[in-house]
C-alpha positions as CSV (number, residue, x, y, z in Angstrom):
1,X,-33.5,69.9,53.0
2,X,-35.6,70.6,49.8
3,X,-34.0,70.7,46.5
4,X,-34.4,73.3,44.0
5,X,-33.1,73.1,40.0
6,X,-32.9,76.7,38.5
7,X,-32.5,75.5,34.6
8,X,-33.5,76.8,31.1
9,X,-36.5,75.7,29.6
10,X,-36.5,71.7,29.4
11,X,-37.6,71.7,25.0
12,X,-33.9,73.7,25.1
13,X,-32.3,70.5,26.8
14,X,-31.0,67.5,25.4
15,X,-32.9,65.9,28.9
16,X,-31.5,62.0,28.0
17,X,-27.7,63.3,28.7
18,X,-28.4,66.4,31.1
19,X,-26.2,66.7,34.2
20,X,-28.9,68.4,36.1
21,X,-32.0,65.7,35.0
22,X,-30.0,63.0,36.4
23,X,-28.7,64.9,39.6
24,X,-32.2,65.7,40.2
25,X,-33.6,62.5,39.7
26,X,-30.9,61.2,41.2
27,X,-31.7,63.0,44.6
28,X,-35.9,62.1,44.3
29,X,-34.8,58.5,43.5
30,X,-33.1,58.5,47.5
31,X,-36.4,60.1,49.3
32,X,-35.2,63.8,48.8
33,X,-37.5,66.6,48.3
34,X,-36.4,67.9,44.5
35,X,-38.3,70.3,42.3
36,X,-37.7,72.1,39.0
37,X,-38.1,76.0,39.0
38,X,-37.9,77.3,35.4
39,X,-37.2,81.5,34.6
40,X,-40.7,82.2,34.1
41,X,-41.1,82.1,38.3
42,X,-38.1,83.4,39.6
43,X,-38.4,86.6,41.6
44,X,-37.0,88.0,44.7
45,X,-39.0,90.0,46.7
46,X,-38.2,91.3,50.7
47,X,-41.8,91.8,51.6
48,X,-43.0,88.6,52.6
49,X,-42.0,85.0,52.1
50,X,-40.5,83.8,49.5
51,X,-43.1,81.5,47.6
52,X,-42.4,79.8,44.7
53,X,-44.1,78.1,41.5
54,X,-41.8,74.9,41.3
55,X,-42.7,71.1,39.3
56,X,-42.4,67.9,40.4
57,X,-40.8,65.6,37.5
58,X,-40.2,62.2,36.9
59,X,-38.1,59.8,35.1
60,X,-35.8,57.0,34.7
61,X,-32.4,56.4,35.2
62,X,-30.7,53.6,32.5
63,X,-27.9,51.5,33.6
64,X,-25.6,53.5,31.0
65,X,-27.0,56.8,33.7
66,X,-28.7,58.0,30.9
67,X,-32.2,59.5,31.0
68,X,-35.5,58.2,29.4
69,X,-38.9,59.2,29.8
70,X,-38.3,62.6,31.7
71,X,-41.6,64.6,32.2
72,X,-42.5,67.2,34.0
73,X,-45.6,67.0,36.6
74,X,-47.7,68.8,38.5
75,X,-46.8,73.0,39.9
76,X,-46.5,72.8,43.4
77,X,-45.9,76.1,45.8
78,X,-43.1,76.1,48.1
79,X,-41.7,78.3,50.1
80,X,-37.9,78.7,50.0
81,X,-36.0,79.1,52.9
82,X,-33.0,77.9,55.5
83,X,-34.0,74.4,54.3
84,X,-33.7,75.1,50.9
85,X,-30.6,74.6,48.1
86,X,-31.1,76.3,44.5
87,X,-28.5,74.6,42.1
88,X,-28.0,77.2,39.7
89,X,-27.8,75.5,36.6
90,X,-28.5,77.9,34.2
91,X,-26.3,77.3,30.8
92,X,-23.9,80.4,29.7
93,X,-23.7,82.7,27.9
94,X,-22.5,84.7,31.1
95,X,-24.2,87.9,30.0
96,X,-26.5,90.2,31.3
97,X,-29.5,88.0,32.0
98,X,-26.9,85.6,33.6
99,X,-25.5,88.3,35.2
100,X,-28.8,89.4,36.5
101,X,-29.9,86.0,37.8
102,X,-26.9,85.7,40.0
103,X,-27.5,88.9,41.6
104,X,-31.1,87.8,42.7
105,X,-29.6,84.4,43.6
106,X,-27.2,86.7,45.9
107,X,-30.0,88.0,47.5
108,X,-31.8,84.7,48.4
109,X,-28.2,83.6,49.8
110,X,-28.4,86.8,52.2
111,X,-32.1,85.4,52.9
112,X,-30.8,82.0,54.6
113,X,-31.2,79.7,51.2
114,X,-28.2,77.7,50.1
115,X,-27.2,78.4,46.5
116,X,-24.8,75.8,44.4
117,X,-22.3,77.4,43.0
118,X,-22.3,80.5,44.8
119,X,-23.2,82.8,42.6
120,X,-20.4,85.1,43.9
121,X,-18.0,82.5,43.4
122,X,-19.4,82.6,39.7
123,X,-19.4,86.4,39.4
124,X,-15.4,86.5,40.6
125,X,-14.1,83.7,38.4
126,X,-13.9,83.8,34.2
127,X,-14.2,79.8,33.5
128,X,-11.6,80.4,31.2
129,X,-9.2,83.2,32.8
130,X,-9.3,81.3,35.7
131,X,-7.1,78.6,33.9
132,X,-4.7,81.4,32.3
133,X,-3.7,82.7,35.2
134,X,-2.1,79.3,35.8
135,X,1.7,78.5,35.3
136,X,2.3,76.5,32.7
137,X,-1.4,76.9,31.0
138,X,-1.7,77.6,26.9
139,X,-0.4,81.3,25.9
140,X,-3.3,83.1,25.8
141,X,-4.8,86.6,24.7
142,X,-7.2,88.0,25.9
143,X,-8.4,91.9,24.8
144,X,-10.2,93.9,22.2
145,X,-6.9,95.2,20.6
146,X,-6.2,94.1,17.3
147,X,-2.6,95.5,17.3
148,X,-1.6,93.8,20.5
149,X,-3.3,90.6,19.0
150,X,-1.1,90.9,16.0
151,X,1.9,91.2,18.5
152,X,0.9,88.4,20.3
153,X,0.9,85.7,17.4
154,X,4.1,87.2,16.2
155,X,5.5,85.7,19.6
156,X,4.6,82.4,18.7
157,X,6.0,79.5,17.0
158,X,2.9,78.5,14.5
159,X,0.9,79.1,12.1
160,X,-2.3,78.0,13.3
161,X,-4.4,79.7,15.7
162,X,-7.8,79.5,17.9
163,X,-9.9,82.2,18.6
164,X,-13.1,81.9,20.8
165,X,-15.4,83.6,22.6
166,X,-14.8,84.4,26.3
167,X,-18.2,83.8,27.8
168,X,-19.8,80.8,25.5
169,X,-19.8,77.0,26.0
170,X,-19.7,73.8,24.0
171,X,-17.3,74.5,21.8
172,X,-20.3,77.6,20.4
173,X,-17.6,80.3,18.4
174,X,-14.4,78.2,18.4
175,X,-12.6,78.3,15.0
176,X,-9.3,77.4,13.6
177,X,-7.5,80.0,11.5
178,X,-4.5,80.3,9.6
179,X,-1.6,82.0,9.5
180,X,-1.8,84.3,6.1
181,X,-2.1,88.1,5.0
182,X,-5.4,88.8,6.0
183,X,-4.9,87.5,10.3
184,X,-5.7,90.9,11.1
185,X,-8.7,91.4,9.4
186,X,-10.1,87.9,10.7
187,X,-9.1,89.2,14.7
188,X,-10.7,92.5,13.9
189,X,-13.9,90.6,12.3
190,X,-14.0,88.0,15.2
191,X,-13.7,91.1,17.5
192,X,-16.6,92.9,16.1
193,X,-18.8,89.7,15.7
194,X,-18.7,89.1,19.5
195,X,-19.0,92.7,20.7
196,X,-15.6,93.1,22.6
197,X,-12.5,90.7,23.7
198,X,-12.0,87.5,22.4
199,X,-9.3,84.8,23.2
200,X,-6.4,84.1,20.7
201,X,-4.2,80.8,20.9
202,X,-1.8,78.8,19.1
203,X,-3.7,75.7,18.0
204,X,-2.3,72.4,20.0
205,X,-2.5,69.9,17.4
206,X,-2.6,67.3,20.7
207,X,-6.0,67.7,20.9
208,X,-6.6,65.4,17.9
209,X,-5.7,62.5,20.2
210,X,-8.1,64.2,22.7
211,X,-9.4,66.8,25.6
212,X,-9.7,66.0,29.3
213,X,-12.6,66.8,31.1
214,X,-12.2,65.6,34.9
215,X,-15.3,66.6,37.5
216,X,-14.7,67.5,41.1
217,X,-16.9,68.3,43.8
218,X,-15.7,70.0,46.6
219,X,-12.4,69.1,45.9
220,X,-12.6,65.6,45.5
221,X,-12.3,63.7,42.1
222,X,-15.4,62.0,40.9
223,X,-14.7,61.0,37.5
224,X,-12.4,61.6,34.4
225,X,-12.7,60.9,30.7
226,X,-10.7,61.9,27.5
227,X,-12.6,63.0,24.2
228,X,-11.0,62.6,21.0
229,X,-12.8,64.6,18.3
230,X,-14.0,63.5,15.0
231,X,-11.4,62.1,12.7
232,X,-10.4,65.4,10.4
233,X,-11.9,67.8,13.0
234,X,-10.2,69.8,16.2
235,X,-13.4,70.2,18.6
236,X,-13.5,67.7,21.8
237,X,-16.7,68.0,22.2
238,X,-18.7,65.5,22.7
239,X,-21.9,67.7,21.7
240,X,-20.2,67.9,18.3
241,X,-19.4,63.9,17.9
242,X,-16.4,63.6,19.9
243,X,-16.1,60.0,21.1
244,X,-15.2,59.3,25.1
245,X,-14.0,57.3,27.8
246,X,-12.6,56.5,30.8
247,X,-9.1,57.7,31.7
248,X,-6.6,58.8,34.5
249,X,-5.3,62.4,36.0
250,X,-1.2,62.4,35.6
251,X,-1.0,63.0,39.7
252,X,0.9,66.7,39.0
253,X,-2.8,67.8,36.8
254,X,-4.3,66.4,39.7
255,X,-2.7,68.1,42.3
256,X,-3.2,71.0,40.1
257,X,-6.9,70.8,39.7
258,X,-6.9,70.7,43.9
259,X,-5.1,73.7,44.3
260,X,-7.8,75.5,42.3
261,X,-10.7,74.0,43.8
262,X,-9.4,74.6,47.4
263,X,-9.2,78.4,46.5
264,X,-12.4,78.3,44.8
265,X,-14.5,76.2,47.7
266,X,-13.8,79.3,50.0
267,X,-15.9,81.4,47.6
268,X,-18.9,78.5,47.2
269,X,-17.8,76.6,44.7
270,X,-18.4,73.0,45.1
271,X,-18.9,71.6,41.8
272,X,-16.1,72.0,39.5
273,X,-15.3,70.2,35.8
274,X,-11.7,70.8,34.1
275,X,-10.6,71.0,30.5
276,X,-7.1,69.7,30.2
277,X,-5.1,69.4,27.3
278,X,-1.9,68.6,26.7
279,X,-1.4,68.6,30.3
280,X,-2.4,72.3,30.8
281,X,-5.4,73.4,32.5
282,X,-7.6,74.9,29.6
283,X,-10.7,75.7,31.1
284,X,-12.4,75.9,34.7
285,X,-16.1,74.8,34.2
286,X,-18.4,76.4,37.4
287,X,-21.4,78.6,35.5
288,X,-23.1,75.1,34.9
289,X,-20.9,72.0,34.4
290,X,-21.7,69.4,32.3
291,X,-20.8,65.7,31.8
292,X,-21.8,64.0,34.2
293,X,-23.7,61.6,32.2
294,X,-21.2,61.0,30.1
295,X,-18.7,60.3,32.5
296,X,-20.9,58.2,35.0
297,X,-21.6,55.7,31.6
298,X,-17.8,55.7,31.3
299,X,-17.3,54.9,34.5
300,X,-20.5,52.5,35.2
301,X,-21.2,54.4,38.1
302,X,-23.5,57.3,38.8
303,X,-21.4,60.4,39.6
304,X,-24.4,61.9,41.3
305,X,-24.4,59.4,44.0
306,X,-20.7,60.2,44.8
307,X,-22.3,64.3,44.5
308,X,-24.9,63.4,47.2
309,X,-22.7,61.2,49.4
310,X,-20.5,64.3,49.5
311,X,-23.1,66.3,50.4
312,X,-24.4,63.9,53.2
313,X,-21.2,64.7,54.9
314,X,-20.9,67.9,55.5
């Protein structure tokens, strides 16, 4: 089996901390055929096989798991086929290029080649409405309205709120705002700025002693960590100078974080990272989870060994 890494260009990633650098190294460094196939050369065609400009790569892996001298090699040509896995690690925004690739990925599923995460399984769940449909998650709106958004913070006992963008990542749109007479002009601004629905909650001062983020793959738990945000800020992430490190799952999040995994594995999705706050379920990370890196140094072991052991066995 020949592995194949869909991912943006490599001068847009931070290569040192990247999940998909190390699972790809990761892979070559245990004898497996791994390659790196960048936008420019994806096509799907049905007339004829399905031949490919991919790149070998090289690099090393640190005993923290982090990356250092990454390059990229020589093009190779290879045909993709029943022997073949594209990891679709493409970063959101889930727009319409995203939207587009996972159509073509769709077709090269139909074609015999195996595609991680599924990119139905992509297409069907919202990485963050799949964690509001949850009991127990954070109230949540969700909608273009600015009257029903109005109604909706009227329901609630604060005075703080979050709005964010549906479809972005990294903390990208996130912003605390205040109670005060001009909310409704700030959900109608936020509304026009990102063309459509955005998400409304009541800030959970929690976070300031910090986020979850817990990585499964195919159900199992590899690794967990808690991010605790920059004294005087709100954002847990760690691309924003949140610190990290190791920590447990309360067994009912656990359990929890199963349950959705189970239901998702049936529509190809193996690899999985959580958001967890406050003991709710905040986010389900599947259009390219991140982390790994961060969470195999907290862990001192390489998550992406557990990834390919997994993988071995079934």
């Amino acid at each position: 089996m020949k592995h194949i890494f869909f991912i943006d260009p490599i001068e847009k990633l931070v290569t040192k901390k990247d999940s998909t650098i190390l699972l790809a190294l990761t892979l070559k460094k245990r004898g497996i055929e791994s390659y790196l196939l960048f936008e420019d050369d994806f096509y799907v065609s049905n007339n004829g096989e399905l031949k490919y400009r991919v790149f070998d790569f090289s690099g090393d892996i640190e005993e923290n798991f982090y990356v250092q001298n990454f390059k990229v090699l020589k093009e190779k040509n290879v045909v993709f086929d029943g022997e073949t896995t594209i990891h679709m690690r493409i970063d959101p925004p889930y727009d319409s290029r995203y939207q587009r690739y996972l159509w073509m990925l769709d077709f090269l599923g139909q074609k015999g080649v195996s595609v991680k995460n599924h990119p139905l399984g992509i297409m069907k769940y919202n990485e963050k409405l799949a964690a509001y449909v949850r009991e127990g998650s954070i109230p949540s709106y969700v909608g273009a309205s600015v009257k029903n958004a109005i109604e909706f913070t009227k329901g609630l006992q604060t005075n703080s709120y979050i709005f964010k963008p549906l479809d972005l990542y990294q903390g990208i749109g996130v912003k605390k705002v205040e109670d005060h007479d001009g909310l409704e002009k700030d959900i109608e601004e936020t509304m026009k700025e990102y063309g459509g629905p955005i998400v409304i909650q009541p800030f959970v001062k929690e976070v300031e002693q910090g986020e979850i983020r817990s990585i499964f793959y195919k159900a199992k738990e590899i690794g967990t960590i808690i991010k605790v945000p920059k004294k005087g800020e709100f954002l847990a992430n760690i691309a924003r100078g949140a610190a990290y490190e190791a920590t447990n799952l309360e067994d009912d999040v656990k359990k929890e974080c199963i349950n959705i995994c189970e239901q998702m594995l049936c529509d190809g999705i193996d690899l999985v990272a959580f958001d967890i706050l406050h003991g709710s379920i905040s986010e389900v990370n599947i259009t390219c989870p991140g982390l790994i890196v961060e969470v195999s140094s907290a862990l001192n072991r390489n998550l992406c060994d557990d990834i390919i052991n997994i993988l071995e066995q079934n």
